[in-house]
VOPAGU-2260 file (C-alpha; in pm, 1 decimal, decimal comma):
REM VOPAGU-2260
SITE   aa  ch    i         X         Y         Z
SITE  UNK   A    0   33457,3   23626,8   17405,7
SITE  UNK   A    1   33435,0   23305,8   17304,6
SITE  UNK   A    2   33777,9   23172,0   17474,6
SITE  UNK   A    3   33636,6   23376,6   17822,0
SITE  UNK   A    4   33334,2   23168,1   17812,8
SITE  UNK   A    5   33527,6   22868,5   17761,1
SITE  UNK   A    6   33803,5   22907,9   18083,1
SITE  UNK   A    7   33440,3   22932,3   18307,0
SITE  UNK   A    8   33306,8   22654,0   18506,5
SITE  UNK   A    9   32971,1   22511,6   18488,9
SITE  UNK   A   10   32860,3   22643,9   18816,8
SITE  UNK   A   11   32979,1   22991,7   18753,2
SITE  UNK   A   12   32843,1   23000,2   18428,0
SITE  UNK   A   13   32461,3   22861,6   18605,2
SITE  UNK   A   14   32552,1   23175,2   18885,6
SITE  UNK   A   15   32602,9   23397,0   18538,9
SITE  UNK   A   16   32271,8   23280,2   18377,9
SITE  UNK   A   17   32042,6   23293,1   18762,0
SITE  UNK   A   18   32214,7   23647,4   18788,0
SITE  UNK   A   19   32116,6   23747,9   18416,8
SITE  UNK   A   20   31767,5   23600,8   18457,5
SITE  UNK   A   21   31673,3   23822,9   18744,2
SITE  UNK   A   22   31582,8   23726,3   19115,0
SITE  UNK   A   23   31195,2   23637,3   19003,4
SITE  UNK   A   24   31275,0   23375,2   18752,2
SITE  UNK   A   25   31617,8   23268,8   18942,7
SITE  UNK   A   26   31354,9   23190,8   19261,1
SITE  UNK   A   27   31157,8   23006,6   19036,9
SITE  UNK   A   28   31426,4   22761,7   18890,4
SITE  UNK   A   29   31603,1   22720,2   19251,1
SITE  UNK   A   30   31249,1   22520,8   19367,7
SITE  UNK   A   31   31363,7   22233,7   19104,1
SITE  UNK   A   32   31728,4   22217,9   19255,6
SITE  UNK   A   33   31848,1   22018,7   19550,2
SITE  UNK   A   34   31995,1   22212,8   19883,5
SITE  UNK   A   35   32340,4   22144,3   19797,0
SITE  UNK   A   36   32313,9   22287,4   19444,9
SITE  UNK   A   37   32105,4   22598,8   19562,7
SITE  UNK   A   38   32400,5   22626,8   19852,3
SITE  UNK   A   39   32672,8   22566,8   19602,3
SITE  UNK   A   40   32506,3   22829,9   19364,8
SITE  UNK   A   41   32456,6   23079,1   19600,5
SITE  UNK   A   42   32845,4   23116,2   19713,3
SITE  UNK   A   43   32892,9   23110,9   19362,7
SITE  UNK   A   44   32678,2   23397,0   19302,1
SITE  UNK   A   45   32804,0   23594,7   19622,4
SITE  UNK   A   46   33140,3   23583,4   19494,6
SITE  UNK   A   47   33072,3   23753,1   19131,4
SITE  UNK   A   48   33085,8   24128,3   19111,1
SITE  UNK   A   49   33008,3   24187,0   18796,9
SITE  UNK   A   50   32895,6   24046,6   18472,6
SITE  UNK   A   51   33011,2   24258,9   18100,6
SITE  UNK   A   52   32710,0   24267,3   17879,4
SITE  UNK   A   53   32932,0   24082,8   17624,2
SITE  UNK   A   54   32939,2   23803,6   17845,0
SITE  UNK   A   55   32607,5   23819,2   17986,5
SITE  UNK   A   56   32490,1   23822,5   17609,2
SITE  UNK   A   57   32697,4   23483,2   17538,7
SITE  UNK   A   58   32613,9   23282,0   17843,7
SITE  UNK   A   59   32246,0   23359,0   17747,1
SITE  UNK   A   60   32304,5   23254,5   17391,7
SITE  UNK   A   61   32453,0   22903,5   17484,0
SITE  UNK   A   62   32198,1   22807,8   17735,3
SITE  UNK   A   63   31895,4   22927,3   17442,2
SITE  UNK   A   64   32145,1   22660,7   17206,2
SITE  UNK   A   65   32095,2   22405,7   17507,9
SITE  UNK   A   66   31766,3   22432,0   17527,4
SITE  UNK   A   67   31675,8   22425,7   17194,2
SITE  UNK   A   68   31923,3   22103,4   17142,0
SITE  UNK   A   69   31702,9   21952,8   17402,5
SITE  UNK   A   70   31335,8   22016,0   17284,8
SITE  UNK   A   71   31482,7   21900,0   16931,1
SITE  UNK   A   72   31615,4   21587,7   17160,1
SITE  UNK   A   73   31245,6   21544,8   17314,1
SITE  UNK   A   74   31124,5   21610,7   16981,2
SITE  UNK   A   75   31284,1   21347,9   16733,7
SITE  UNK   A   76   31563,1   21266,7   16904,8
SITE  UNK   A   77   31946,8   21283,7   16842,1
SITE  UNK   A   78   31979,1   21235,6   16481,8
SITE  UNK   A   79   31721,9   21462,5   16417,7
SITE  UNK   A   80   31836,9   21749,2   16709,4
SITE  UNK   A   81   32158,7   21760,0   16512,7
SITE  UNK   A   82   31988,5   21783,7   16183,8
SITE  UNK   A   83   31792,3   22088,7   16264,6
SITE  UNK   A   84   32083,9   22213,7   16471,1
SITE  UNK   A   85   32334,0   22163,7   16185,0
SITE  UNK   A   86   32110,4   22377,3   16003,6
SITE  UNK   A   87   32071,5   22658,6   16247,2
SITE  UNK   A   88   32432,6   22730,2   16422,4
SITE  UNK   A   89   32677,9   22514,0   16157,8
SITE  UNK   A   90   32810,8   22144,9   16167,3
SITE  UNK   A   91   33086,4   22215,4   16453,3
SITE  UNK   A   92   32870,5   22511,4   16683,7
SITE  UNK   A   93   32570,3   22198,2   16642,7
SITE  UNK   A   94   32819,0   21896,7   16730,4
SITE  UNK   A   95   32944,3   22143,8   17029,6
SITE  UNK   A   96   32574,9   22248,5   17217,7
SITE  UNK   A   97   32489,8   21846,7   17164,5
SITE  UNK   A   98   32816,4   21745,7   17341,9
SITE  UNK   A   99   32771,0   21991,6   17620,9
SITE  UNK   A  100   32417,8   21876,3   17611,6
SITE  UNK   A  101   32482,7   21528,3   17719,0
SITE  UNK   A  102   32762,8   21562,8   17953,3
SITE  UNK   A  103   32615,9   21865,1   18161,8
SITE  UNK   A  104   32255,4   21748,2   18151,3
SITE  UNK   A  105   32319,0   21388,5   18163,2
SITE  UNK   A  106   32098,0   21304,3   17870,6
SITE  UNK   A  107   32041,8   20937,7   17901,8
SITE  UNK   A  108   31846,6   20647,7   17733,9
SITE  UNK   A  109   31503,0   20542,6   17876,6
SITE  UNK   A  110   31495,4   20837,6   18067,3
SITE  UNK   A  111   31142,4   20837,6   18077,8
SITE  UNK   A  112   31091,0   20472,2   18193,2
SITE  UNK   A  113   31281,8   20552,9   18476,8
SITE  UNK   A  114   30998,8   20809,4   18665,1
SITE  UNK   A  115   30751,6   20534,7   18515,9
SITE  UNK   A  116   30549,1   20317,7   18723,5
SITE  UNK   A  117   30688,8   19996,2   18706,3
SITE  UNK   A  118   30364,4   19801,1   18686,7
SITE  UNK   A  119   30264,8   20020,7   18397,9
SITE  UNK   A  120   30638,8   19929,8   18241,0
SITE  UNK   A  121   30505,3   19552,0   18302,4
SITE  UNK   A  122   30260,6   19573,2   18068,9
SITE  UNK   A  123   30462,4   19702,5   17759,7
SITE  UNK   A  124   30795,4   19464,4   17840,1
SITE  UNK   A  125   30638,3   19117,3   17888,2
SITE  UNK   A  126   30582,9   19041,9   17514,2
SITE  UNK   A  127   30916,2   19209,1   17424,5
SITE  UNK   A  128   31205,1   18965,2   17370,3
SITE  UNK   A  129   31440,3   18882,8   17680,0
SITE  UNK   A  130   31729,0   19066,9   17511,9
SITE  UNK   A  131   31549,8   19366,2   17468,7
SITE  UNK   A  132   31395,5   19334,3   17842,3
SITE  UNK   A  133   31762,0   19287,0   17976,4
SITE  UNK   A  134   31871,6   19609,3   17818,5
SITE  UNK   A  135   31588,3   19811,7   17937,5
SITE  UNK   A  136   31620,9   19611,2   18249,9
SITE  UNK   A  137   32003,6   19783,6   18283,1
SITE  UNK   A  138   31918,2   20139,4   18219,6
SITE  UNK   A  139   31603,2   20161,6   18529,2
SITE  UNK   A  140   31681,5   20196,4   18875,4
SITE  UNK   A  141   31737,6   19874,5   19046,8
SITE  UNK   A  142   31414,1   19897,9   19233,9
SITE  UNK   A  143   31260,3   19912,8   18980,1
SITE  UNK   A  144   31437,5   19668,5   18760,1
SITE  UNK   A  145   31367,7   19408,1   19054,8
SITE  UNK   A  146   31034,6   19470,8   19073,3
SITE  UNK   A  147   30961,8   19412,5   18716,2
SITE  UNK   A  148   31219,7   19124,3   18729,9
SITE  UNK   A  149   30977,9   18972,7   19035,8
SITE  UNK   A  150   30668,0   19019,5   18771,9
SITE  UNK   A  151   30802,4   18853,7   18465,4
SITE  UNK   A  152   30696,7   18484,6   18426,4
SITE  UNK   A  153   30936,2   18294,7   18638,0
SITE  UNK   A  154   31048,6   18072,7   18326,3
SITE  UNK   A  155   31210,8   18350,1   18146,4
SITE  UNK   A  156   31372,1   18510,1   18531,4
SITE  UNK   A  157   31657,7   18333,9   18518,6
SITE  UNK   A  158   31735,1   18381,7   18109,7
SITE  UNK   A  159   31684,6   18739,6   18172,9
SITE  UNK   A  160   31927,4   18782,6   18498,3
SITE  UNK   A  161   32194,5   18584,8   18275,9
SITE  UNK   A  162   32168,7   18853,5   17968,9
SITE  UNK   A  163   32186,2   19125,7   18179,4
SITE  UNK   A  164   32491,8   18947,5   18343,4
SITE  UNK   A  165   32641,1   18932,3   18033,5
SITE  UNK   A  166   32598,1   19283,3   17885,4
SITE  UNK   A  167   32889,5   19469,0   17853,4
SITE  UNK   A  168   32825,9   19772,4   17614,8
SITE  UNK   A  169   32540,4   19877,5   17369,9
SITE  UNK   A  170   32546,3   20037,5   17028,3
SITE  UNK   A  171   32375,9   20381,7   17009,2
SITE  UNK   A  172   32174,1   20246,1   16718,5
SITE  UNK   A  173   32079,3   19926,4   16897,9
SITE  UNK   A  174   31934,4   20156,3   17161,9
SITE  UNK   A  175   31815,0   20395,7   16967,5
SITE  UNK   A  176   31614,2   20175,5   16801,2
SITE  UNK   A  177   31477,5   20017,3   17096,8
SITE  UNK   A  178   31402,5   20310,0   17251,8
SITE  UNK   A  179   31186,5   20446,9   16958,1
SITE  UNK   A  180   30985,1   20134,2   16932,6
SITE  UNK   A  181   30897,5   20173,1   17320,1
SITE  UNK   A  182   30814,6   20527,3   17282,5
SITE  UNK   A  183   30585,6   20498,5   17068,3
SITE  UNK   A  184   30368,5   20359,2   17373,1
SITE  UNK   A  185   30526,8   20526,6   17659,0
SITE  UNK   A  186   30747,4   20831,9   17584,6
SITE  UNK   A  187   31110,5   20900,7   17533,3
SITE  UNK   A  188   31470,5   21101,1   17571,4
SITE  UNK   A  189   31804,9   20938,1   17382,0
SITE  UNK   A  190   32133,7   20968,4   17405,3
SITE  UNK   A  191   32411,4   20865,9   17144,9
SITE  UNK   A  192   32669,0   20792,6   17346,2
SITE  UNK   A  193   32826,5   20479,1   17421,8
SITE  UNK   A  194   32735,8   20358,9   17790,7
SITE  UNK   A  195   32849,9   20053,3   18011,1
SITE  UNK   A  196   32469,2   19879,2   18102,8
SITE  UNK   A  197   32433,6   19555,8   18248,9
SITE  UNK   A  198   32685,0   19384,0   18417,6
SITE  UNK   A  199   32752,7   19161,9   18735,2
SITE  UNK   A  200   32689,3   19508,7   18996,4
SITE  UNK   A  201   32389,0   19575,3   18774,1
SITE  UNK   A  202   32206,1   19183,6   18847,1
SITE  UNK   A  203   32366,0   19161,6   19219,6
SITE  UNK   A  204   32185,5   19467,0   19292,9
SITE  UNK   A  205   31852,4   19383,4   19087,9
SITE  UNK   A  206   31846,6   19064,9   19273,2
SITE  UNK   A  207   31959,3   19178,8   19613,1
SITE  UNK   A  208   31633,9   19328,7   19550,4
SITE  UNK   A  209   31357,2   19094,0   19439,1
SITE  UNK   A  210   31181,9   18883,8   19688,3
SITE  UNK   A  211   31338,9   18587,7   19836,2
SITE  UNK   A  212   31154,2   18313,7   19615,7
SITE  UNK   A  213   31218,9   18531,0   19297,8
SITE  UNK   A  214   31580,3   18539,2   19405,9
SITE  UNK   A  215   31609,7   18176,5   19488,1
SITE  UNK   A  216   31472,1   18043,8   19100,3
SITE  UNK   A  217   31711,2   18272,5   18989,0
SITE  UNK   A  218   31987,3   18144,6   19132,4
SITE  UNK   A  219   31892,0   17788,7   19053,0
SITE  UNK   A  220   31837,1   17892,0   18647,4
SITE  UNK   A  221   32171,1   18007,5   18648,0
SITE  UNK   A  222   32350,3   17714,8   18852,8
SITE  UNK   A  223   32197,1   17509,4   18548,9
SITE  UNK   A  224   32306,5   17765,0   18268,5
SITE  UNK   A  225   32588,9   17933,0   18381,4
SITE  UNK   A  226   32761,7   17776,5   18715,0
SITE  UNK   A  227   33038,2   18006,8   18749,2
SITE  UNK   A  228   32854,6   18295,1   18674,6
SITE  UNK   A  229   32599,6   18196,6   18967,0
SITE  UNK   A  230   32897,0   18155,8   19145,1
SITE  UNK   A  231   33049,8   18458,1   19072,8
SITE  UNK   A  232   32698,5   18648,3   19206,0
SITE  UNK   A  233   32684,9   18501,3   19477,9
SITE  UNK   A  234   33065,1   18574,7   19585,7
SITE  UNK   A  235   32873,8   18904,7   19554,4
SITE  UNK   A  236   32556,6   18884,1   19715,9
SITE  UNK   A  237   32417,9   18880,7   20100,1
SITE  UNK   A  238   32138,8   18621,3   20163,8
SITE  UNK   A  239   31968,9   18484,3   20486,7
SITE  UNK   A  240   32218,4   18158,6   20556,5
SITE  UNK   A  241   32492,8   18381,9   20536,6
SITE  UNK   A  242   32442,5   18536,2   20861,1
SITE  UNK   A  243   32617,1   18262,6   20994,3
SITE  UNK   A  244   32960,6   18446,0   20840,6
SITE  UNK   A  245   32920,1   18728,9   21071,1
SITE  UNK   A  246   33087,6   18830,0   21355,7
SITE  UNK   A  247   32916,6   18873,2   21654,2
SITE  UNK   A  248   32913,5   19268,0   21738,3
SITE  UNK   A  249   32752,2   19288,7   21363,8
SITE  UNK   A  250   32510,1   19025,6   21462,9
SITE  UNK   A  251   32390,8   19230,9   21753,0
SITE  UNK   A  252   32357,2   19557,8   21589,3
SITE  UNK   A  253   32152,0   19387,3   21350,9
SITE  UNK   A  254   31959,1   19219,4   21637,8
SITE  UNK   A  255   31865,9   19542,7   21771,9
SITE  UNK   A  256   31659,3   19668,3   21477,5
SITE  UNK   A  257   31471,0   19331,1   21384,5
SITE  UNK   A  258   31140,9   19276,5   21510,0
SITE  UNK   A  259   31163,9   18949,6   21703,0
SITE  UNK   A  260   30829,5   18820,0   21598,2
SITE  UNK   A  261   30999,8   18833,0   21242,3
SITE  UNK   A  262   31300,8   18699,7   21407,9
SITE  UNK   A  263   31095,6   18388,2   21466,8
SITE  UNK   A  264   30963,8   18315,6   21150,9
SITE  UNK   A  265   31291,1   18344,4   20956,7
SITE  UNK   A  266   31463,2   18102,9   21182,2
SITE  UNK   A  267   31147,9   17832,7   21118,1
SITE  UNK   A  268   31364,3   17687,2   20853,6
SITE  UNK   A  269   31707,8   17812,9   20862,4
SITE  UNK   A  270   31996,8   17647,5   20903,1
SITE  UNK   A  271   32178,9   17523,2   21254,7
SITE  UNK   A  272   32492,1   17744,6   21212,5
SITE  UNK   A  273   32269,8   18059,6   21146,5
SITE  UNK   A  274   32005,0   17960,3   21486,8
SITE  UNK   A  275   32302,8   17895,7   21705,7
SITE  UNK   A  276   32462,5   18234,2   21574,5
SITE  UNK   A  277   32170,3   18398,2   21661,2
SITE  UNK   A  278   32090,9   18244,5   22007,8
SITE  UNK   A  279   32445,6   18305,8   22119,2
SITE  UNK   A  280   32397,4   18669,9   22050,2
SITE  UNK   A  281   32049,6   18757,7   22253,2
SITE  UNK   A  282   31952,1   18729,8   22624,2
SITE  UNK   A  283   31969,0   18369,8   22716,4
SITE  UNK   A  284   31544,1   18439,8   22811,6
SITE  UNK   A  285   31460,8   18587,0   22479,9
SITE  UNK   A  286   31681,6   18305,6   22302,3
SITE  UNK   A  287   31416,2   18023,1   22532,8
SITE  UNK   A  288   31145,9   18263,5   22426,3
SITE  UNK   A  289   31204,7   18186,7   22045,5
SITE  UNK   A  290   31311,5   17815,3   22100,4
SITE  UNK   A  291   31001,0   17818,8   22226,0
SITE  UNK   A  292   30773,9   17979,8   21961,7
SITE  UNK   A  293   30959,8   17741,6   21709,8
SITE  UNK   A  294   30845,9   17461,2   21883,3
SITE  UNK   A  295   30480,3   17567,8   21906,8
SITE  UNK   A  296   30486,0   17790,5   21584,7
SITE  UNK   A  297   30343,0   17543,8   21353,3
SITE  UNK   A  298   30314,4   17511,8   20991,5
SITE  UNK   A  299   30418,0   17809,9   20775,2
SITE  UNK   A  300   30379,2   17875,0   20413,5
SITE  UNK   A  301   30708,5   17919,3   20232,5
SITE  UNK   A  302   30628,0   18272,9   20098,8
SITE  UNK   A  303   30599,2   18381,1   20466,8
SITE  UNK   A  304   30913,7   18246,5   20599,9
SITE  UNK   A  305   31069,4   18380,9   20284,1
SITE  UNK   A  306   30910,8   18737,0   20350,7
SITE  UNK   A  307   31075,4   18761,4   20709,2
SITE  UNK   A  308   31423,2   18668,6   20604,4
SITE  UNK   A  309   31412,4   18897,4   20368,5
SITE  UNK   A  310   31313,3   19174,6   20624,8
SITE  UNK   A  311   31610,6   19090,1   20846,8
SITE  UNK   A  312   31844,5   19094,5   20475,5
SITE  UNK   A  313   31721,8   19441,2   20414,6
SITE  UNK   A  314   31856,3   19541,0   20763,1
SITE  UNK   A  315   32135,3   19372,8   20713,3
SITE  UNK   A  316   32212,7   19558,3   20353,5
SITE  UNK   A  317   32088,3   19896,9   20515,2
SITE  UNK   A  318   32359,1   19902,9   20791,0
SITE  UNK   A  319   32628,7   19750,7   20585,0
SITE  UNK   A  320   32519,5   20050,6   20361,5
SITE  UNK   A  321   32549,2   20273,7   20661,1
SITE  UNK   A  322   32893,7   20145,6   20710,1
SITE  UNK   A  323   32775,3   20009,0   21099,8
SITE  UNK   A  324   32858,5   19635,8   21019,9
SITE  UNK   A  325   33132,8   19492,8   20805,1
SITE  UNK   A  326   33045,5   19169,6   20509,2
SITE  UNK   A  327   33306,9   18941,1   20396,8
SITE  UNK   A  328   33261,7   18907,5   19980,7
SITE  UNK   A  329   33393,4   18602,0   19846,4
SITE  UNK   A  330   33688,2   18427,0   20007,1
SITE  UNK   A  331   33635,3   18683,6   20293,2
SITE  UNK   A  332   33978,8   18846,2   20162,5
SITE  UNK   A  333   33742,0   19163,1   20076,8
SITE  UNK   A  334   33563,6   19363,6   20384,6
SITE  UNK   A  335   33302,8   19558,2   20286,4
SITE  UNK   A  336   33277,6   19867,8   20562,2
């Protein structure tokens, strides 16, 4: 029995267990999955004719093993999951329900901190020690990570972005016993496995994120502390000036969806390369329209300027995203569709 549960997939064993549970609880757990799971299950569950009570009996067994792996998880943690477990179902079943525990149900550190608000995360993290932010910092989502990035006193920003930079992998007992000490205030889920955090993706897309001034100390920190790093991220990054590198279809899809009073305001300081771009790529009466408003505009705080370009960045990002414009990385060797 054991070998026939073995040769069966994930999803057919899930279409097994929804079957088993009846069509009242199966509704039930289908509200927590997304379309293409429910649509994915439901084939899955068309195509099975029958179920033996043998094997009903054992795909009911391993997912009470799972869960019970996981409360212990929620509970106390790994070490003390596979204590209880070891206990209960033997040193191999126990090392077996854990390992299918992590890989099918993604059990990962911090867990918690990422459906946390960041400005409550704020709070706990800014008398921590950088390390310890920067590997926090790797494990939340990016927005998030930026945002608490953008909150941190700016004279430990750039000391931060370089750790983070620099992180290649982390012990399961360095994490574990970070994440314990920050559950004690917040709450938490572990995992024991070894996991890649950090890296240069992981700070180009934290500070492709943070506001423009945030993202421009930074870059300065590092160019002090770590040139070729800084150089490296920004081989990898998108900012305002570089506009100037695109061509000029991408320029006017990008045009279309930017609000020209915004329009405006970013090009109050910008450079002459990025302005001429620009001009050369609307109506010749819209481009005398914003000459125009430059001239008369007036003074304009920094932050404001900053906030505008950064509009007109996210655009930019969103349709390179989209795969509707195309960004030369680097030497310009590399298009990014």
């Amino acid at each position: 029995m054991d070998e026939e549960l073995e040769d069966l997939s994930s999803r057919q064993k899930a279409a097994m267990l929804l079957i088993s549970l009846g069509p009242e609880k199966s509704a039930k757990i289908f509200k927590y999955l997304k379309e293409e799971e429910i649509e994915d299950l439901t084939l899955e569950i068309a195509s099975i004719r029958a179920i033996s009570p043998k094997l009903k009996e054992a795909i009911l067994k391993e997912f009470y093993e799972i869960c019970l792996a996981q409360e212990y998880i929620s509970e106390g943690g790994i070490g003390y999951a596979k204590k209880l477990l070891d206990e209960a179902l033997g040193v191999d079943k126990a090392s077996d329900v854990i390992g299918k525990l992590t890989m099918a149900l993604q059990v990962k550190p911090f867990e918690f901190a990422r459906k946390t608000d960041p400005a409550q995360l704020i709070n706990f993290l800014q008398s921590e020690h950088p390390q310890t932010i920067a590997l926090i910092l790797s494990y939340l989502k990016p927005l998030q990570a930026s945002s608490i990035l953008s909150s941190l006193p700016s004279n430990v920003q750039g000391d931060i972005a370089r750790r983070i930079s620099l992180m290649d992998k982390a012990s399961p007992d360095v994490v574990n016993e970070i994440e314990r000490e920050f559950e004690k205030r917040v709450s938490a889920l572990l995992s024991e496995e070894y996991a890649t955090v950090g890296g240069i993706d992981a700070i180009v897309e934290i500070i492709n994120m943070v506001d423009r001034g945030t993202e421009k100390h930074i870059m300065s920190e590092l160019e002090l502390q770590e040139p070729e790093l800084a150089d490296t991220i920004k081989k990898r990054m998108f900012v305002f000036e570089d506009i100037a590198t695109l061509d000029n279809k991408s320029v006017q899809r990008i045009l279309r969806e930017v609000d020209n009073g915004d329009l405006a305001i970013a090009l109050k300081n910008s450079n002459n390369a990025v302005k001429e771009l620009i001009f050369s790529n609307v109506s010749k009466r819209l481009a005398e329209m914003i000459q125009e408003e430059l001239e008369f505009m007036g003074p304009k705080r920094l932050k404001e300027i900053e906030e505008a370009q950064q509009k007109i960045v996210a655009i930019v990002r969103k349709l390179e995203e989209a795969g509707e414009i195309m960004i030369a990385r680097g030497s310009g060797d590399d298009l990014i569709v």
